[in-house]
C-alpha positions as CSV (number, residue, x, y, z in Angstrom):
1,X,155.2,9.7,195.4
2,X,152.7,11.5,197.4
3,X,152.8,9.4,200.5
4,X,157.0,9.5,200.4
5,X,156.9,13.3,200.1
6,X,154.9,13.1,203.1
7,X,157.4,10.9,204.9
8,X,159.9,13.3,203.4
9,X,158.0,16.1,204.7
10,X,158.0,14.7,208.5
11,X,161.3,13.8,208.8
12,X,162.5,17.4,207.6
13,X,160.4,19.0,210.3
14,X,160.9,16.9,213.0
15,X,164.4,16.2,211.9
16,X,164.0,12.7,213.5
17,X,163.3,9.5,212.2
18,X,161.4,7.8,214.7
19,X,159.3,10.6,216.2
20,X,158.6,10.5,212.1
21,X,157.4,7.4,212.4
22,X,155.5,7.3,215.0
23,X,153.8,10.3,213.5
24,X,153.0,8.5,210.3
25,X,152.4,5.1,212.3
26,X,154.6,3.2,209.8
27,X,158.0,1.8,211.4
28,X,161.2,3.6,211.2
29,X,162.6,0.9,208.7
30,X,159.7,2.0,206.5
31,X,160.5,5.6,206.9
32,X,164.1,5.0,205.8
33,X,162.8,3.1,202.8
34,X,160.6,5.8,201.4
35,X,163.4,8.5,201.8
36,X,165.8,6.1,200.2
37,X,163.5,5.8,197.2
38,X,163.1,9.2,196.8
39,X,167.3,9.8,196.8
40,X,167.5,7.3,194.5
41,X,164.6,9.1,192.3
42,X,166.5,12.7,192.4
43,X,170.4,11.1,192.4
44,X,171.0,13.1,195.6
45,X,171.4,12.5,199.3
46,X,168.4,14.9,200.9
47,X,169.8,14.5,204.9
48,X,172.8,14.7,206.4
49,X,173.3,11.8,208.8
50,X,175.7,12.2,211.8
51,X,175.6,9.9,214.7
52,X,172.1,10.0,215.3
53,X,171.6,13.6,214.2
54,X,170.1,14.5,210.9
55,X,169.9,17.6,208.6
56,X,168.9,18.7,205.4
57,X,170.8,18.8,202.4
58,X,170.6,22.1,200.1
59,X,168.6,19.8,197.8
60,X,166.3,18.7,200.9
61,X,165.6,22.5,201.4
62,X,164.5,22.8,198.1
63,X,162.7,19.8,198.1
64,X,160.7,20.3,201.6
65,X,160.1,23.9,200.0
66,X,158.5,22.2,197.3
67,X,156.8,19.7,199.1
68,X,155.0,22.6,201.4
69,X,153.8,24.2,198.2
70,X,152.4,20.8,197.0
71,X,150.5,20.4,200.3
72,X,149.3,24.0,200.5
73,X,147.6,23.2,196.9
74,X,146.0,20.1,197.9
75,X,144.7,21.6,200.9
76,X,143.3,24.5,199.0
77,X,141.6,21.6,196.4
78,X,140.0,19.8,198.8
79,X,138.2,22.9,200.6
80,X,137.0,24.1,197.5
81,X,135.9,20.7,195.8
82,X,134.0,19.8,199.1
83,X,132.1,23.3,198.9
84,X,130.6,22.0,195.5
85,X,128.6,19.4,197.2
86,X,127.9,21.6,200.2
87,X,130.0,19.3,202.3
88,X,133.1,21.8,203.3
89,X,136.1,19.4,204.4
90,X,139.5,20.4,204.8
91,X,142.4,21.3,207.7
92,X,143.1,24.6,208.6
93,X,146.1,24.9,210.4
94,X,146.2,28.3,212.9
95,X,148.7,29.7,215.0
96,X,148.3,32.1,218.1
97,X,150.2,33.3,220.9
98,X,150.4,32.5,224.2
99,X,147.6,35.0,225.5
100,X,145.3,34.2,222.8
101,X,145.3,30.9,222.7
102,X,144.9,30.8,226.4
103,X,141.7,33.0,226.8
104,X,141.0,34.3,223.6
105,X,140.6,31.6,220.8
106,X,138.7,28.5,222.5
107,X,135.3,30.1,222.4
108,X,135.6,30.8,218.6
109,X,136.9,27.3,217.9
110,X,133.8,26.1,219.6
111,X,131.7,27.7,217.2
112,X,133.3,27.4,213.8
113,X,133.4,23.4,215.0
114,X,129.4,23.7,215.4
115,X,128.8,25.0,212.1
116,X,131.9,23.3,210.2
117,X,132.0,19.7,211.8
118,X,134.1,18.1,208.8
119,X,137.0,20.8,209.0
120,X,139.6,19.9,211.1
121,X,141.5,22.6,212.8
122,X,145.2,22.3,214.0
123,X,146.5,24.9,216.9
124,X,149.6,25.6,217.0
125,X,150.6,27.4,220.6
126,X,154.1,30.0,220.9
127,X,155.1,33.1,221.5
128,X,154.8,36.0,218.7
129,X,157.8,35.6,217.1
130,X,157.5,31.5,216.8
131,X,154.1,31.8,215.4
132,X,155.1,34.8,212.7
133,X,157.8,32.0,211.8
134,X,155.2,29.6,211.6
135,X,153.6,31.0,208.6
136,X,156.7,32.7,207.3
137,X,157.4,28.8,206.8
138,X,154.3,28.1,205.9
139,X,153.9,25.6,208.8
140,X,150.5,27.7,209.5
141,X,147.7,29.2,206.9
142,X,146.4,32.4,209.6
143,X,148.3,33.4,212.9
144,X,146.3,35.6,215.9
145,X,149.4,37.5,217.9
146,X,150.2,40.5,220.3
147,X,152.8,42.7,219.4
148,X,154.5,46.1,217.9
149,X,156.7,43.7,215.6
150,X,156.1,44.4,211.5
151,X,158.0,41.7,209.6
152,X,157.5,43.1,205.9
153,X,156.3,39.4,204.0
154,X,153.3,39.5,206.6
155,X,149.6,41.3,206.6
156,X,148.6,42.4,210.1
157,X,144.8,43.3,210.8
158,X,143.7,44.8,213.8
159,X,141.5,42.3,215.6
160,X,140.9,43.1,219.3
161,X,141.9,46.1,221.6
162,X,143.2,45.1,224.9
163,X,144.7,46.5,228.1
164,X,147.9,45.6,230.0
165,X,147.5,46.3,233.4
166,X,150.0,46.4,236.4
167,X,148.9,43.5,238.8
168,X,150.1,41.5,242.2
169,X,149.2,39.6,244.5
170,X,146.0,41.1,246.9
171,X,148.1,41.0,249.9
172,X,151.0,42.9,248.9
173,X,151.6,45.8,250.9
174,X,151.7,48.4,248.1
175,X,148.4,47.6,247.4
176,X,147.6,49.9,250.1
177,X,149.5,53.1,247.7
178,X,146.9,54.8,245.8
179,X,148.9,55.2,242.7
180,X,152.4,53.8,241.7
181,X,154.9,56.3,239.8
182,X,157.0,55.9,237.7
183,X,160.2,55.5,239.9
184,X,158.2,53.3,242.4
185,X,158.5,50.7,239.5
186,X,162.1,51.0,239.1
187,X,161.5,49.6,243.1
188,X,159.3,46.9,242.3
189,X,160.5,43.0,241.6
190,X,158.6,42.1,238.2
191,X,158.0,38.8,236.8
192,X,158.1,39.5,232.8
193,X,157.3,37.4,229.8
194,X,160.5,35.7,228.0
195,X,162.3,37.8,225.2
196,X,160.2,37.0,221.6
197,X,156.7,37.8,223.5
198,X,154.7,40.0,222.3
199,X,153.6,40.8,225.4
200,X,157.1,42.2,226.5
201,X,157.6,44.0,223.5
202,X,154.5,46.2,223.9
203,X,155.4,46.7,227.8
204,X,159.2,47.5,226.5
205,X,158.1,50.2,223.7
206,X,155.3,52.0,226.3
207,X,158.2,51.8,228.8
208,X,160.2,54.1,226.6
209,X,158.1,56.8,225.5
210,X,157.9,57.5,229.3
211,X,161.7,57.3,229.1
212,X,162.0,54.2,231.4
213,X,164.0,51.2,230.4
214,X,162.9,47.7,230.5
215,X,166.5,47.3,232.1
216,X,165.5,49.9,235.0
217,X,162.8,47.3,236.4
218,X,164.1,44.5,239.0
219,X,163.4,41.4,236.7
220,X,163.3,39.0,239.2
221,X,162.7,36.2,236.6
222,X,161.6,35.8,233.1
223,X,158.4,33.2,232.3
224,X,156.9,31.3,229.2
225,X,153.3,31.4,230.0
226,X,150.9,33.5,231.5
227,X,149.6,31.2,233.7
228,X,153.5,30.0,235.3
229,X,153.0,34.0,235.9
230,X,149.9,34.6,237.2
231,X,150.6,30.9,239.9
232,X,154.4,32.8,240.9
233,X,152.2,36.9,241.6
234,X,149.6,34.3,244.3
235,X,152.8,33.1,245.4
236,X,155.1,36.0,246.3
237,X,155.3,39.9,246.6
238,X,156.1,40.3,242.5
239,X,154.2,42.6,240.1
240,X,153.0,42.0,236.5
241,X,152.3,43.6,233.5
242,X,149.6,41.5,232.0
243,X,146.4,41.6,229.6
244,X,143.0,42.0,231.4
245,X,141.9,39.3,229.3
246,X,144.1,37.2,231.3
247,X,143.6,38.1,234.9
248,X,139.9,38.1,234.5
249,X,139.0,35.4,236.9
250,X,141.7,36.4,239.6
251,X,140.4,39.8,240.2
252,X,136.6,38.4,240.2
253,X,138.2,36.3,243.1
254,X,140.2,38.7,244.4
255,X,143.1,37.0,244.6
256,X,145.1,39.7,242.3
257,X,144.8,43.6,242.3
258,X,145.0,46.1,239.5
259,X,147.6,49.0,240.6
260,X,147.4,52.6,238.5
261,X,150.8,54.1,237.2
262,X,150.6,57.9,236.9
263,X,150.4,58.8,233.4
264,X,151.1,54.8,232.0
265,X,148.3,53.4,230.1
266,X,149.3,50.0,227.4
267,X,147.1,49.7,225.1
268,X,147.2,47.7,222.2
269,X,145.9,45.6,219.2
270,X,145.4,41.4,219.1
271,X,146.4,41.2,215.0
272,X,145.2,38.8,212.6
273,X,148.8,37.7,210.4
274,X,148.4,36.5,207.1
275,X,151.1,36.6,204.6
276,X,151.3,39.4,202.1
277,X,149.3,37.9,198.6
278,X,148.4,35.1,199.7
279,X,144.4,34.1,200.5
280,X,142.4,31.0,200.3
281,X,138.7,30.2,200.5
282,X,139.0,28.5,204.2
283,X,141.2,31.1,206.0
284,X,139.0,33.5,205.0
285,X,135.5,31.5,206.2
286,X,137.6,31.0,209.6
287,X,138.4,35.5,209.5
288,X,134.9,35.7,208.7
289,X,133.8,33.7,211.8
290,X,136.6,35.2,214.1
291,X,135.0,38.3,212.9
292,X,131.2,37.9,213.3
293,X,131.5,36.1,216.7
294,X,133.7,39.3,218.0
295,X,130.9,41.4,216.1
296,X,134.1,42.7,213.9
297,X,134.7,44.7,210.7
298,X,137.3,43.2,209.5
């Protein structure tokens, strides 16, 4: 039963039989038998099949919410058994935005791997909103995100300050003006983060308590990562807001320039997410790492 809830489990997320399969490495005939077996075990159809297009059933949702419970439990089990024999095994699934993940998270990975060489550690990549989905979902045990947003089921914990800074390309001829004001931007051509970034929000909600619009900037095109950002500012006369975590290397290099905007300054927090009541013994070794290595108290 186990090992068909986990086919069950693969073909609800991925909604697809054969990626399914080839996830599980077992054949797709294989995968359709153990989904079979477990209709026939409930006396109800758990997907919808159209053409080659599947969805759950309302008695698949309940199912895959089930399942997720089952699997959180016996992810919790064997973290804690394998601390009895000093021998810590388990998966801890993570989630962190774009930023993060990017320039942030790798070091700290690095380290909890050195001390925790039998846990295995699964990063997922997205934008704020996709990974506070993540773990609504319970796709992911602890996300790391940017962002003003405060969805009520989740715990957000201040982790790191940063800086969003207004940046371009070294040999753009503004570079030259001292300070940018506010109207100059409303001049500029921006390259911004696509809508559901973190990033954007903050750089939206400092935006208007200076009573300027995101809409009043010339958006010359929207972007999903930073670094598809960073390649386009080397590339063209555009401006940036973007994290000095980020840009690091390009201004050692001088290949992009922070400008100063009279009386702007976007600050903001890099938040631990958690859901509300909810706590086990490895996300909190992992906090406690993330912590001590940032020299944190968290």
């Amino acid at each position: 039963m186990d090992f068909r809830l986990k086919v069950f489990y693969t073909v609800a997320l991925r909604l697809n039989f054969t990626k399914a399969a080839t996830e599980l490495y077992i054949s797709q005939p294989a995968v359709s038998k153990h989904i079979q077996e477990l209709e026939e075990t409930y006396k109800t159809k758990l997907f919808e099949r159209n053409g080659s297009k599947i969805a759950l059933t309302p008695a698949g949702e309940i199912l895959l919410k089930h399942t997720k419970n089952i699997f959180e439990i016996y992810r919790e089990i064997d973290f804690d058994m394998s601390s009895f024999i000093n021998e810590r095994q388990g998966l801890l699934r993570l989630g962190a935005s774009t930023t993060i993940s990017q320039y942030i998270i790798s070091p700290v990975l690095a380290r909890f791997h050195q001390k925790q060489k039998d846990i295995k550690v699964n990063l997922l990549n997205g934008n704020t909103e996709q990974i506070e989905n993540a773990l609504i979902n319970k796709e992911i045990e602890i996300g790391i995100v940017e962002g003003q947003s405060k969805n009520q089921s989740i715990k957000y914990i201040p982790f790191l300050k940063d800086e969003l800074v207004l940046v371009c390309n070294t040999k753009n001829p503004l570079v030259k003006q001292n300070r940018i004001s506010l109207e100059d931007l409303k001049m500029m051509k921006f390259i911004t983060r696509e809508r559901g970034s973190g990033t954007l929000e903050v750089i939206e909600y400092a935006l208007k308590q200076l009573n300027v619009k995101l809409t009043d900037l010339q958006i010359e095109m929207q972007l999903g990562s930073t670094e598809s950002i960073k390649s386009y500012l080397l590339n063209s006369d555009c401006f940036a807001f973007m994290s000095i975590h980020a840009v690091n290397n390009e201004l050692k290099n001088n290949e992009l320039i922070v400008l100063d905007v009279e009386t702007l300054t976007i600050e903001r927090y890099f938040y631990i997410i958690t859901l509300i009541g909810k706590s086990d013994s490895l996300s909190e070794l992992f906090i406690q790492n993330l912590s001590s290595y940032y020299n944190l108290k968290l």
